[in-house]
VOGU-3710 file (C-alpha; in Angstrom, 3 decimals, decimal comma):
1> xxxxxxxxxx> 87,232/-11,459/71,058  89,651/-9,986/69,140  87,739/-7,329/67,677  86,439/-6,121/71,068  89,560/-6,004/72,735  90,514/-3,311/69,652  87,108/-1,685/69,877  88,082/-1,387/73,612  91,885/0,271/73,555  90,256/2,859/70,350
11> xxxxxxxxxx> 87,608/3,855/73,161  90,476/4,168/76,312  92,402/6,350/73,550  89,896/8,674/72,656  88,724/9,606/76,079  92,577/10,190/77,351  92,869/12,042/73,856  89,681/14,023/74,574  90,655/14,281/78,451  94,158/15,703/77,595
21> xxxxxxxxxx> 94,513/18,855/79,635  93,777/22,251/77,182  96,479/25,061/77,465  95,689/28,217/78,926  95,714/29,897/76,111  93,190/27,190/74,091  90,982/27,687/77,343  90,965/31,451/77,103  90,146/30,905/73,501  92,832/33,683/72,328
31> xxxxxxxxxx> 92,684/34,263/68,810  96,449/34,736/67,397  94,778/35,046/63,983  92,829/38,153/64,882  95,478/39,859/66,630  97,240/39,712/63,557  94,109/40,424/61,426  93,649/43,833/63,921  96,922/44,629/64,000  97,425/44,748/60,223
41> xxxxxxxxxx> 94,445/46,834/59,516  94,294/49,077/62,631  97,850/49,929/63,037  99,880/48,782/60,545  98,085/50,005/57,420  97,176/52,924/58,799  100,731/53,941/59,607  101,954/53,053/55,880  99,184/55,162/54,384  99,991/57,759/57,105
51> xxxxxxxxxx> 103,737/57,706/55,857  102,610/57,745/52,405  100,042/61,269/52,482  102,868/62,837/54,478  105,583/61,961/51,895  103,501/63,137/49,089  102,708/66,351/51,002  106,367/67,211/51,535  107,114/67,017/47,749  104,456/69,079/47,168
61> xxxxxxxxxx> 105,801/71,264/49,444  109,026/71,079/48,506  108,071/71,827/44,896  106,119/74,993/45,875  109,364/75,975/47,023  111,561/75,355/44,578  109,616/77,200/42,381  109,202/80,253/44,325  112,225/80,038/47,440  111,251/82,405/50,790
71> xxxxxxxxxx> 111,375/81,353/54,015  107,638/81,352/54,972  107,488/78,384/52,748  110,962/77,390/53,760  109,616/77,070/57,288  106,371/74,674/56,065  109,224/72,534/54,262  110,643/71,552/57,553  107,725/71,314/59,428  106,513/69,054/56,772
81> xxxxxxxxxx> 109,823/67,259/57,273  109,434/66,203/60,536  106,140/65,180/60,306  107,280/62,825/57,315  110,011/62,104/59,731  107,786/61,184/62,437  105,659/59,184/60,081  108,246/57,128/58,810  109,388/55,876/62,110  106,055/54,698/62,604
91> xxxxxxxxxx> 106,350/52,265/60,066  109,586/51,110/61,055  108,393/48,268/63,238  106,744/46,774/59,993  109,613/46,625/57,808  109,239/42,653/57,603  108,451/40,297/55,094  108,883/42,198/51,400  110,010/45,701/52,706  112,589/43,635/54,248
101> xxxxxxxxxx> 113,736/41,815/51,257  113,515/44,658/48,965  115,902/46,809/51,538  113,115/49,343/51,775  114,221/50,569/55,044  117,381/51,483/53,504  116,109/53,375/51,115  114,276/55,520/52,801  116,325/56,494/56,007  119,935/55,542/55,340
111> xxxxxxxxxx> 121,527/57,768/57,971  124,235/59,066/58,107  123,705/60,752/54,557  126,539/61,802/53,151  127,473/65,673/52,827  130,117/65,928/50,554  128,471/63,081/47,847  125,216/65,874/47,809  127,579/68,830/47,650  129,754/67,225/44,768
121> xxxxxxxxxx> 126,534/66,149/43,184  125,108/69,503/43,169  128,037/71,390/42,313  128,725/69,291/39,313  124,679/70,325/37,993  124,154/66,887/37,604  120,867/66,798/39,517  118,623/66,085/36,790  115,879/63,380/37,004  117,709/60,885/34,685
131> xxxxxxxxxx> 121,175/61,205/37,028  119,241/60,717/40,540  117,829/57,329/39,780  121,467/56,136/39,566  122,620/58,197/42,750  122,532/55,677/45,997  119,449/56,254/48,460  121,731/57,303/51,051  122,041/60,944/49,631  118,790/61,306/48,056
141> xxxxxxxxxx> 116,090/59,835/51,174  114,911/60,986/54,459  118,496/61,914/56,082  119,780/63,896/52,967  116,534/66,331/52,991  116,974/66,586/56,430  121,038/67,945/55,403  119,423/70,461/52,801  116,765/71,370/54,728  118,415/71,798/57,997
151> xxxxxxxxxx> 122,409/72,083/58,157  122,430/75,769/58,467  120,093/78,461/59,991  116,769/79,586/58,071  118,581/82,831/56,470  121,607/81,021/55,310  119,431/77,757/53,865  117,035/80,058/52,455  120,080/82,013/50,662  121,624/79,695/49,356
161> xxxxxxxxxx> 118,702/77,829/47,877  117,771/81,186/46,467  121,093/81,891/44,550  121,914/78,017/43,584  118,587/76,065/41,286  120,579/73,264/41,236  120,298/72,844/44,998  116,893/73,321/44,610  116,232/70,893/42,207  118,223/68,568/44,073
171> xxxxxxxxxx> 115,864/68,918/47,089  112,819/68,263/44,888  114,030/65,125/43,031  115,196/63,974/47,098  111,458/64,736/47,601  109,918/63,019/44,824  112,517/59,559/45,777  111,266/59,470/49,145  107,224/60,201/48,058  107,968/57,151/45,572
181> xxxxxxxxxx> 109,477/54,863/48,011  106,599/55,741/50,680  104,082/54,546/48,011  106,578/51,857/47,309  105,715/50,856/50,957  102,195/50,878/51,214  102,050/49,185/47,645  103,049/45,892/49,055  100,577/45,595/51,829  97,943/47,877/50,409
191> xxxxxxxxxx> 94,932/45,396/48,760  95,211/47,396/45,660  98,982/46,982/45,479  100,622/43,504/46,218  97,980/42,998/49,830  100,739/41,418/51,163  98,719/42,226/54,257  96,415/39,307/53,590  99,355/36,944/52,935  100,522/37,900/56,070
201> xxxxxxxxxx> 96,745/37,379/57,619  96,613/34,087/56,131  100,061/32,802/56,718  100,277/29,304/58,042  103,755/28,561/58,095  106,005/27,892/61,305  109,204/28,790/62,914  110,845/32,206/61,593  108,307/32,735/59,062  105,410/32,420/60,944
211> xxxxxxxxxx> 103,194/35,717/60,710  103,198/36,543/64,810  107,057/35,870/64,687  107,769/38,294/61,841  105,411/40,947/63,612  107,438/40,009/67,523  110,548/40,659/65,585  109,778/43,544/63,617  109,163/45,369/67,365  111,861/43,406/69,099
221> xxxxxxxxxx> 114,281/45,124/66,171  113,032/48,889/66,540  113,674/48,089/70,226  117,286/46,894/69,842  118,191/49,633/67,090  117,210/52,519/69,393  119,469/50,892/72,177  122,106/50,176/69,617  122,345/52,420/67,292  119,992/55,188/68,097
231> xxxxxxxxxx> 121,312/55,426/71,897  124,437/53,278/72,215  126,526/54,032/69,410  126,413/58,273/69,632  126,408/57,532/73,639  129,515/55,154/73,792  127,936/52,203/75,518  127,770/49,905/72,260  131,066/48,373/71,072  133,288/51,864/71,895
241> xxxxxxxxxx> 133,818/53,987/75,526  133,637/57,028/73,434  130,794/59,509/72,197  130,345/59,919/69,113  127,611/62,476/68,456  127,530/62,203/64,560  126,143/59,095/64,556  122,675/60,334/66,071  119,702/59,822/63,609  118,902/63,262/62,944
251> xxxxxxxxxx> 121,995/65,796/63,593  120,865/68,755/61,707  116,846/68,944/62,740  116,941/67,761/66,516  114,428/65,539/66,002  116,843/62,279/67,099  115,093/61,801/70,576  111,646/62,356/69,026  111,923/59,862/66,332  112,987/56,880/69,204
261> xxxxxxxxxx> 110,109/57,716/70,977  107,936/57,319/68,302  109,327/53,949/67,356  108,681/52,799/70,922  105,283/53,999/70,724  104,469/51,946/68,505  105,538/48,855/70,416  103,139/50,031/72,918  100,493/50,307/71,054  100,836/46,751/69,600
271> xxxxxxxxxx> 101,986/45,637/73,485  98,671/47,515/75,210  96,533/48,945/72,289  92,735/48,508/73,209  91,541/49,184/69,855  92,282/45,525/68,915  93,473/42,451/70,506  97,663/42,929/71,909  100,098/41,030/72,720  99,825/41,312/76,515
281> xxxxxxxxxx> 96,483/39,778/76,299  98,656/37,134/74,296  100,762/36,966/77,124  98,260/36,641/79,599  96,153/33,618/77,675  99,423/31,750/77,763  100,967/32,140/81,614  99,071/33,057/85,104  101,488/35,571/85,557  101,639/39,345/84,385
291> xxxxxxxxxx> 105,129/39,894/85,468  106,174/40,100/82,177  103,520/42,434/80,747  104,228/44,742/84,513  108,265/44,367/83,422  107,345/45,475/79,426  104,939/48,195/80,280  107,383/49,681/82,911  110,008/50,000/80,591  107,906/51,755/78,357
301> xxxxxxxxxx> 106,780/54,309/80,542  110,226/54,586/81,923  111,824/55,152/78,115  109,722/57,502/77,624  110,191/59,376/80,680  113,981/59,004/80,376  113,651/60,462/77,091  111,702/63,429/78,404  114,156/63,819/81,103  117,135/65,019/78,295
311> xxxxxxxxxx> 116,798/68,824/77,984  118,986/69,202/74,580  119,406/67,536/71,914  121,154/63,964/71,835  124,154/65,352/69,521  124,720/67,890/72,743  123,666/65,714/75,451  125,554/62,318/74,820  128,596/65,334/76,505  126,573/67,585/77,943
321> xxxxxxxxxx> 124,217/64,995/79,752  126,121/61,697/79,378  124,207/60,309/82,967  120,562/60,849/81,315  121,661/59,636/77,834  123,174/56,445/79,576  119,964/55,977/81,947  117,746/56,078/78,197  120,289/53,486/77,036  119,762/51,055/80,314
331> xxxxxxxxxx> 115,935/51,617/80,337  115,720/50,565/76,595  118,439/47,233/77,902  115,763/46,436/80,181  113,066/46,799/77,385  114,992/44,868/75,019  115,797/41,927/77,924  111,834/41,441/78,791  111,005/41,515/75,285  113,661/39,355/73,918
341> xxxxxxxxxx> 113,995/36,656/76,776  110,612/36,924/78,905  107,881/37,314/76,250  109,883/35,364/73,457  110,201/32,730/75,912  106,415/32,616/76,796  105,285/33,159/73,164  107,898/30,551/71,987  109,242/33,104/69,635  112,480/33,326/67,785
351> xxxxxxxxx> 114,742/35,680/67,743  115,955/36,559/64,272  119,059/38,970/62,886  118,406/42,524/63,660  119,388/45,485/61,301  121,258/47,971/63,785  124,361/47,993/62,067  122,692/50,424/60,095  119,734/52,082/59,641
//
């Protein structure tokens, strides 16, 4: 009697076990795993080995110059800069995991370089190869070619490169730092380097090191560093009342208001890509209810069109247009509120430390 009594609660257990009401997102069937499988290979190994060709091409570049300074070639230099520029910022919403640990983000883009360090450096002739592996990344990555390549007009950059080799030389050992850290980069996830991409594929642990909360993160962080310290801090609205237009990314090229957008770009693509599976679709397995992907996708658009909406530079136009530079600053507050409390709420993500305090 016993023993059918027992066989009797096991059978009651299983079917309310089997009868248990499914999730949404279990009865949708979303795959987290592939998202993250897609993601990797379709956008975020493509933008390392995107960062890494145009590295590599701007120390070519920059050598061919060096050896022979006009300003044809001059002018390819900084095109070739921004493009490296633009490349970089792609990747920025990746820097997670190892890239994170090993400060790569740092030392590639430190900005604010420093202007007097490179000018002391170069005036002293130290510039050789041995003495630039001990100089810090802040006067040797990204932001310092974009000083030497940029801080005066075309004539005057070209001149003095001409009549000063040590400035030259400086600019190609800058060039061959940042080519080195680009491949640095793409080493870790690459499958021929340290395929960190499949660790991060097959990942099964939970909480802050899960794979989907490192990826959330790394886009929830380019979003809050462009309101921070991309927007807010030259703007005024972030911890001071008062402009402050040296602190924009990219002072001497222009390119400040180009690089944001392409960091936000790349949020959208992971957000509302259709090459692969997105986080919307995430969104959307786990709630009846696409306020939140409406609320993301409008703030977007509208970033983007606030951005478009600033007809000089940021340096100029945190004074010059302080109502459009503090509209871009509320329409990346709304971004940053609907990714960092709506979708982290639905996704059950958390928040981690972000690295606007310096970039």
């Amino acid at each position: 009697m016993q023993k059918v009594r027992f066989l009797f609660f096991i059978s009651v257990g299983f079917l309310v076990f089997s009868c248990k009401p499914k999730s949404k997102a279990e009865k949708d069937g979303f795959d987290v795993g592939f998202l993250l499988q897609e993601v990797t290979q379709k956008v975020i190994i493509p933008s390392m080995k995107e960062f890494t060709d145009e590295a590599s091409k701007l120390s070519k570049e920059i050598h061919t110059y060096a050896e022979n300074p006009n300003l044809e070639q001059l002018e390819t230099v900084q095109r070739q800069w921004v493009r490296t520029a633009y490349a970089y910022e792609r990747t920025y919403n990746f820097h997670f995991g190892p890239a994170k640990s090993k400060f790569l983000h740092q030392a590639i883009y430190n900005w604010p370089t420093v202007p007097n360090t490179i000018e002391n450096q170069i005036e002293s002739g130290e510039v050789k190869e041995s003495n630039m592996l001990k100089a810090s990344p802040q006067i040797k990555g990204i932001a310092a070619l974009e000083y030497l390549l940029f801080q005066e007009d075309l004539n005057t950059t070209n001149a003095k490169m001409t009549q000063q080799p040590e400035r030259r030389e400086y600019l190609a050992e800058a060039g061959k730092f940042v080519e080195a850290q680009a491949k640095r980069l793409l080493r870790i996830w690459n499958t021929e380097g340290d395929n960190y991409a499949q660790t991060f594929i097959n990942n099964e642990a939970s909480g802050i090191n899960n794979s989907f909360n490192l990826l959330f993160n790394g886009l929830y962080n380019a979003a809050n560093t462009a309101k921070v310290t991309k927007i807010g801090k030259p703007g005024g609205f972030e911890k001071s009342p008062r402009t402050n237009p040296k602190k924009v990314q990219a002072p001497y090229s222009d390119e400040s208001l180009a690089l944001t957008q392409n960091s936000i770009e790349v949020i959208e693509t992971v957000f509302f890509g259709k090459e692969h599976p997105n986080i919307s679709q995430y969104i959307s397995s786990m709630i009846d209810d696409e306020t939140t992907n409406r609320r993301i996708k409008t703030a977007i658009e509208e970033t983007k069109q606030a951005i478009a909406a600033i007809p000089v530079p940021l340096d100029e136009a945190v004074d010059a247009y302080p109502a459009e530079v503090e509209n871009l600053h509320a329409k990346l507050t709304a971004l940053n509120i609907w990714m960092g409390v709506d979708a982290r709420s639905i996704l059950s993500v958390i928040i981690t430390s972000t690295d606007n305090d310096g970039d």
